[in-house]
DOKOL-218523 format. One record per atom (N, C-alpha, C, CB): residue number from 1; atom name; residue in one letter; x negated, y, z negated. Coordinates in steps of 0.2 Angstrom, whole numbers. Glycine has a CB too. Layout:
BEGIN
    n  atom  res     c1     c2     c3
  NUM    CA    A      X      Y      Z
...
//
This chain:
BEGIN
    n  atom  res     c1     c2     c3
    1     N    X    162    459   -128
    1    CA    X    162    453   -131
    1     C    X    158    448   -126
    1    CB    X    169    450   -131
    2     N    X    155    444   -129
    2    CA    X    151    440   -126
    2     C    X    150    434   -131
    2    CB    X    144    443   -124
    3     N    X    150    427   -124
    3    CA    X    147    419   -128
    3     C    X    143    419   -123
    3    CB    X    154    411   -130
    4     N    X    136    416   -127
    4    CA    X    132    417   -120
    4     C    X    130    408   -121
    4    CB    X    124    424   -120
    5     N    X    132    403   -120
    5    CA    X    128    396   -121
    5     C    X    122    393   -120
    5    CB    X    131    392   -118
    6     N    X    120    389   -121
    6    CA    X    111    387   -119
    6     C    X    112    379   -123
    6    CB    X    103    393   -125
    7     N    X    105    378   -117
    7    CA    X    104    369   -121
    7     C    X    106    364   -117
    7    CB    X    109    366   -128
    8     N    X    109    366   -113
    8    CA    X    110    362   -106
    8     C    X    103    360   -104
    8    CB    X    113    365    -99
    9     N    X    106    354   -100
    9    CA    X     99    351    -94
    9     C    X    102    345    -91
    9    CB    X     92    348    -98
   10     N    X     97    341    -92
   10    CA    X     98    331    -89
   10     C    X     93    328    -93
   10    CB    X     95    329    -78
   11     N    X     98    325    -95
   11    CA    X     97    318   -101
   11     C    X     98    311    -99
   11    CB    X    102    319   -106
   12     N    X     93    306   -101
   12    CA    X     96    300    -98
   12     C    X    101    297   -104
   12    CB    X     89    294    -97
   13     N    X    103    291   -100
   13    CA    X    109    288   -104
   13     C    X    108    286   -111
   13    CB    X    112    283   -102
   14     N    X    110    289   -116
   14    CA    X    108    285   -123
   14     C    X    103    292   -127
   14    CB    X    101    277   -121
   15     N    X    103    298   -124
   15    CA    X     96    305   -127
   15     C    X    101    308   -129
   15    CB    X     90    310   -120
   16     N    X    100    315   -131
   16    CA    X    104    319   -135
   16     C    X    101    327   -133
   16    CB    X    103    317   -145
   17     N    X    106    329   -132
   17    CA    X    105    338   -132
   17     C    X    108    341   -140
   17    CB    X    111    342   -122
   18     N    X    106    347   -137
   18    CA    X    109    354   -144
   18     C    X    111    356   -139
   18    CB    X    105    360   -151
   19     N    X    120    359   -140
   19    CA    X    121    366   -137
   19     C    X    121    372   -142
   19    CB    X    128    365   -133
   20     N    X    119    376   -139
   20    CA    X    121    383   -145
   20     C    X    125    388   -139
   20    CB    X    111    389   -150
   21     N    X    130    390   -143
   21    CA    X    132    397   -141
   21     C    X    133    404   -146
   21    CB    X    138    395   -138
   22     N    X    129    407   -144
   22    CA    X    127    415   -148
   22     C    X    133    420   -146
   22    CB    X    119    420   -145
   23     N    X    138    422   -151
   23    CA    X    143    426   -149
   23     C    X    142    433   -153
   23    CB    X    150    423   -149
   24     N    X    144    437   -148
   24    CA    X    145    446   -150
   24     C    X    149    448   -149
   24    CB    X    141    451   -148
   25     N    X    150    455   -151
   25    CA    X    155    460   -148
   25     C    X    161    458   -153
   25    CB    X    157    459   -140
   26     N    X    163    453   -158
   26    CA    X    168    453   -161
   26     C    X    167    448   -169
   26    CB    X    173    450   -156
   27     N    X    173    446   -172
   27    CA    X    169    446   -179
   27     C    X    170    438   -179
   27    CB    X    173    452   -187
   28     N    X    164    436   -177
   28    CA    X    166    428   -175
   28     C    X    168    424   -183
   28    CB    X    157    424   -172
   29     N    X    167    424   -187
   29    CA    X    170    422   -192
   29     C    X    177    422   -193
   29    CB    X    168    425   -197
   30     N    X    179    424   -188
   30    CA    X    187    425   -191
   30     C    X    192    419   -184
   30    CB    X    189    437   -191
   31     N    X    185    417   -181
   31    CA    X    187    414   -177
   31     C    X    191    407   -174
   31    CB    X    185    414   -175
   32     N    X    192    403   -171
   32    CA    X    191    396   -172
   32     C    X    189    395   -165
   32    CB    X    198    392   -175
   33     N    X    184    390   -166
   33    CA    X    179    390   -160
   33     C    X    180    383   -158
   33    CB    X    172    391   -163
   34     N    X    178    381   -150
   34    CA    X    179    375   -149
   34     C    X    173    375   -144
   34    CB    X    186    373   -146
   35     N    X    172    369   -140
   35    CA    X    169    367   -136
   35     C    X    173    364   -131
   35    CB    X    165    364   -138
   36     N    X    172    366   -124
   36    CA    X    177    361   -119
   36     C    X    172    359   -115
   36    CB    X    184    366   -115
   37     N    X    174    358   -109
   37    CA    X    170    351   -103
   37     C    X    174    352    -97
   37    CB    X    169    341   -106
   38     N    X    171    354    -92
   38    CA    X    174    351    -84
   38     C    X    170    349    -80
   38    CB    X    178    356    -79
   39     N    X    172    342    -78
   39    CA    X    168    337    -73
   39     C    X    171    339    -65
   39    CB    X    170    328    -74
   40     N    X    169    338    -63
   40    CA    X    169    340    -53
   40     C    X    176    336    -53
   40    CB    X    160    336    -46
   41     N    X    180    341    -52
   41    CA    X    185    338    -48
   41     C    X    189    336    -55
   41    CB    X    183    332    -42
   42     N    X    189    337    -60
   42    CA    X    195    336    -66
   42     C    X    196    342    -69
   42    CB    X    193    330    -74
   43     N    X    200    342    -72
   43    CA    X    204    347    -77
   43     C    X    198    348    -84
   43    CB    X    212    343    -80
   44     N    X    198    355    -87
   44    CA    X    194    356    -91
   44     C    X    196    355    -98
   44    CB    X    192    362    -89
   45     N    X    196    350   -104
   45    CA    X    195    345   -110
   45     C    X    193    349   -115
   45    CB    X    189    339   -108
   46     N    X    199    349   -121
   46    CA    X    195    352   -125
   46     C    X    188    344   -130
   46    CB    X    202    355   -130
   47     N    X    185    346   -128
   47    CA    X    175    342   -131
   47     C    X    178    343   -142
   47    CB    X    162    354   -128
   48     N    X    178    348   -146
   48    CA    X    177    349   -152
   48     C    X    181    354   -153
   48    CB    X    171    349   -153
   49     N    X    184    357   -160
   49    CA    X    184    363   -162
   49     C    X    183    363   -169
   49    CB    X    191    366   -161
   50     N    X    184    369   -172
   50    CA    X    181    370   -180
   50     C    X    184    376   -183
   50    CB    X    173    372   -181
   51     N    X    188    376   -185
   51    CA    X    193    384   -190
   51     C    X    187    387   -193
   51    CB    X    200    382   -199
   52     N    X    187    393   -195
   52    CA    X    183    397   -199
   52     C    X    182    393   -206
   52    CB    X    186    403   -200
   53     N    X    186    390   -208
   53    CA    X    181    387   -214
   53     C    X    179    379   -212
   53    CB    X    186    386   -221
   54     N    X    177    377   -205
   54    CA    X    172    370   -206
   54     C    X    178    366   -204
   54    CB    X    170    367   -215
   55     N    X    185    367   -204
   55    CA    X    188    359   -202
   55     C    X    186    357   -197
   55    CB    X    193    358   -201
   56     N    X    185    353   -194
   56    CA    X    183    351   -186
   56     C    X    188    344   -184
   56    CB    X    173    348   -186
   57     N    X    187    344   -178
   57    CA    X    192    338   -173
   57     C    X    189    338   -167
   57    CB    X    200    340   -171
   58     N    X    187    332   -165
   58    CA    X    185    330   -161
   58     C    X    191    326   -153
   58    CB    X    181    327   -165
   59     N    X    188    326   -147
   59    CA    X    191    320   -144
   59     C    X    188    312   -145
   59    CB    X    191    322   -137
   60     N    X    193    308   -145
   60    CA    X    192    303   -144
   60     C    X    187    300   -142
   60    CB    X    195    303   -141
   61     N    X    184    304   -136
   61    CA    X    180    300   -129
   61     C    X    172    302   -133
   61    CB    X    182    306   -118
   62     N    X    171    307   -138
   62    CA    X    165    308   -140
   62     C    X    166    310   -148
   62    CB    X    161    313   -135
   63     N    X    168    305   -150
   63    CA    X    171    304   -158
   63     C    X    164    301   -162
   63    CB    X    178    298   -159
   64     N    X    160    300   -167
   64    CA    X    155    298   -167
   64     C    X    148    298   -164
   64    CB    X    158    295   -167
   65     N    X    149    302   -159
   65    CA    X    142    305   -154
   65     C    X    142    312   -155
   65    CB    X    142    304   -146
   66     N    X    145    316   -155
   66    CA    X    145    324   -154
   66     C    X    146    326   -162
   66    CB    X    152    328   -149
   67     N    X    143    332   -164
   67    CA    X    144    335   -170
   67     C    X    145    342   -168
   67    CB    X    138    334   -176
   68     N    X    151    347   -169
   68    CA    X    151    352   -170
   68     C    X    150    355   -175
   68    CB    X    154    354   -168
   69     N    X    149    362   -175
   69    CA    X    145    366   -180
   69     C    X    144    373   -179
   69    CB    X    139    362   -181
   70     N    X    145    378   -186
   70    CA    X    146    384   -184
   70     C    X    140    386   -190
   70    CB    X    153    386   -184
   71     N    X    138    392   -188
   71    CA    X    133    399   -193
   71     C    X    136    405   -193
   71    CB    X    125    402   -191
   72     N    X    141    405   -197
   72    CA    X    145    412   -196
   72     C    X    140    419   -200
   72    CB    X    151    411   -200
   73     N    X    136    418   -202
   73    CA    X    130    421   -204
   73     C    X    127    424   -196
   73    CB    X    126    414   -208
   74     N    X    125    418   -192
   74    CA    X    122    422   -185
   74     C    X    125    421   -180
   74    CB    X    115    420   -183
   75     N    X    133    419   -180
   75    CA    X    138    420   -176
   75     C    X    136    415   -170
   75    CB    X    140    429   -175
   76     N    X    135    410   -171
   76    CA    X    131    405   -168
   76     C    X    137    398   -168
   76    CB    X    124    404   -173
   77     N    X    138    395   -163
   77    CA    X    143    389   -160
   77     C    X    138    383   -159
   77    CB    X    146    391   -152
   78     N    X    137    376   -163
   78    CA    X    133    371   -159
   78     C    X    138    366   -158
   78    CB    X    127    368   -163
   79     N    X    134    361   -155
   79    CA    X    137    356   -152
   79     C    X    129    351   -152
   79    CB    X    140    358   -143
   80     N    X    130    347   -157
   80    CA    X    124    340   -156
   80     C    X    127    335   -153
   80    CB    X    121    336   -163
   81     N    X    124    333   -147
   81    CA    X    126    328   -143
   81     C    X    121    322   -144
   81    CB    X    127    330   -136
   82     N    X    124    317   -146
   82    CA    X    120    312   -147
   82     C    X    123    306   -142
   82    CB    X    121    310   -155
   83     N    X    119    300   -143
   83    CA    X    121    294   -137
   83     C    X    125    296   -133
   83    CB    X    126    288   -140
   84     N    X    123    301   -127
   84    CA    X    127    303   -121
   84     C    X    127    298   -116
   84    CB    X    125    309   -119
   85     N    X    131    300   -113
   85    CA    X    133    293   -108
   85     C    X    134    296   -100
   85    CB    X    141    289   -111
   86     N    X    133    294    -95
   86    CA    X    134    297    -88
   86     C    X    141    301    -89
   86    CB    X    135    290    -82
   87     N    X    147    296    -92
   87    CA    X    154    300    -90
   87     C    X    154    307    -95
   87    CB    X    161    295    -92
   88     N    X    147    311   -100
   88    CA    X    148    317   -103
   88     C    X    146    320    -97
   88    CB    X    144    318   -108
   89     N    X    143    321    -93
   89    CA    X    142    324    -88
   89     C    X    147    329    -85
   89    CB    X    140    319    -85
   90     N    X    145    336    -86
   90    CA    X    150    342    -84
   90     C    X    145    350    -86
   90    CB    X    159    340    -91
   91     N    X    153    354    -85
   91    CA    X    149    359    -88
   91     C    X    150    361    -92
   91    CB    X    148    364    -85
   92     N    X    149    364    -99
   92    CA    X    152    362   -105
   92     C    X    153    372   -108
   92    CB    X    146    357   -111
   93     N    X    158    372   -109
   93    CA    X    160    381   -112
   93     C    X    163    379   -120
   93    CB    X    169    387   -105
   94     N    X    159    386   -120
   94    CA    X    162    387   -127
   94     C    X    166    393   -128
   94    CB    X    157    388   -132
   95     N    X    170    393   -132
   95    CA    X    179    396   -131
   95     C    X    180    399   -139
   95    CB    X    188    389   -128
   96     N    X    181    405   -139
   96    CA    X    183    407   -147
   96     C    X    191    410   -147
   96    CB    X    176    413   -151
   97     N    X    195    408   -152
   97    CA    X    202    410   -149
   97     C    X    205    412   -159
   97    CB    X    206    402   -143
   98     N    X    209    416   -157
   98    CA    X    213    421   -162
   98     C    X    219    422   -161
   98    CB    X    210    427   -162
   99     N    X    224    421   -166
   99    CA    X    231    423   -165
   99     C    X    230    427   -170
   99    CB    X    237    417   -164
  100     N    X    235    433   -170
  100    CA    X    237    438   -172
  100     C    X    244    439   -172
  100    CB    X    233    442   -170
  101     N    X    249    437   -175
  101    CA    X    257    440   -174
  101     C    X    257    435   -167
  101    CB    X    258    452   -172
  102     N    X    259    436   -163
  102    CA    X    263    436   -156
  102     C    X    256    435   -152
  102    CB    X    269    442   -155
  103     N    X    251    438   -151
  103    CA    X    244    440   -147
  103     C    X    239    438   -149
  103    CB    X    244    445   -147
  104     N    X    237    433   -143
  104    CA    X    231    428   -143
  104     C    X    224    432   -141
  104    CB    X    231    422   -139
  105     N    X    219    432   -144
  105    CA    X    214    433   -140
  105     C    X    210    428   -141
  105    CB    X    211    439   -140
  106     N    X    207    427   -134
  106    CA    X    202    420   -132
  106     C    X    198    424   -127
  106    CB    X    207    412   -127
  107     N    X    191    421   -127
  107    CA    X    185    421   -124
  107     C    X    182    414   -122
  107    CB    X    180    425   -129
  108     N    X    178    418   -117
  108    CA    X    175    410   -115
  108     C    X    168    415   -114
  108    CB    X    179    404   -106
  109     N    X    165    406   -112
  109    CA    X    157    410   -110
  109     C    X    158    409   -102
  109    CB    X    149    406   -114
  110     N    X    151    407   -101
  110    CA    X    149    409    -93
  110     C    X    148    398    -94
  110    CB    X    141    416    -92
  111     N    X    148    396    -96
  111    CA    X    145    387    -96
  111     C    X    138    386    -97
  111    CB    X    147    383    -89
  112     N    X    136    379   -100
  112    CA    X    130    378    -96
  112     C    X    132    369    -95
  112    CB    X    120    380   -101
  113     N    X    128    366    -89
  113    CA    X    129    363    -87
  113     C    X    123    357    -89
  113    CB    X    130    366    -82
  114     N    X    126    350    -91
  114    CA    X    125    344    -94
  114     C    X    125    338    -90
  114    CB    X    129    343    -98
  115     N    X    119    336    -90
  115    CA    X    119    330    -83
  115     C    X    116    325    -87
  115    CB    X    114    331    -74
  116     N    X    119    320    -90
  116    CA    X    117    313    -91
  116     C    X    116    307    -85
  116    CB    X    123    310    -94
  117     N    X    110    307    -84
  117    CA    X    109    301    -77
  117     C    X    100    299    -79
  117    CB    X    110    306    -65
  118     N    X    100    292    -77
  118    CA    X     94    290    -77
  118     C    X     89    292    -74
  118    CB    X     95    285    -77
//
């Protein structure tokens, strides 16, 4: 199993990245996918999620700027970050998670890392 992310960088305040994350080894359609975020020194935030058919929920803190989005077709995770702001700034993973009966299985990737600064 593998989520491999991309699309990171440094953006000034007010620019927009794409994240994509490409997953394998399992039948990503059947998953419900999210996007989380940890800043230096906080706790790690669920960012977005999406059920296998499209629902999505966002946080609060980037309601109206972020769009998640899935290609279950090329088993593909995005994240459009729009109007980003210094406090997005983190490293951002993407997480695909499954309950079955009593038994979860969750994956993460490896992160990429998001620096909003002028």
């Amino acid at each position: 199993v593998q989520l491999v992310e991309s699309g990171g960088g440094l953006v000034q305040p007010g620019g927009s990245l794409r994240l994509s994350c490409a997953a394998s080894g399992f039948t990503f359609s059947n998953y419900y996918m999210a996007w989380y975020r940890q800043a230096p020194g906080k706790e790690r935030e669920l960012v977005a999620s999406i059920t296998w058919f499209s629902s999505t929920n966002y946080a609060d803190s980037v309601k109206g700027r972020f769009t998640i989005s899935r290609d279950n077709a090329k088993s593909t995770l995005f994240l459009q970050m729009n109007s980003l702001k210094p406090e997005d700034t983190a490293v951002y993973y993407c997480n695909a998670d499954r309950r079955l009966g009593i038994t979860t299985y969750t994956y993460w990737g490896q992160g990429t890392q998001v620096t909003v600064s002028p």
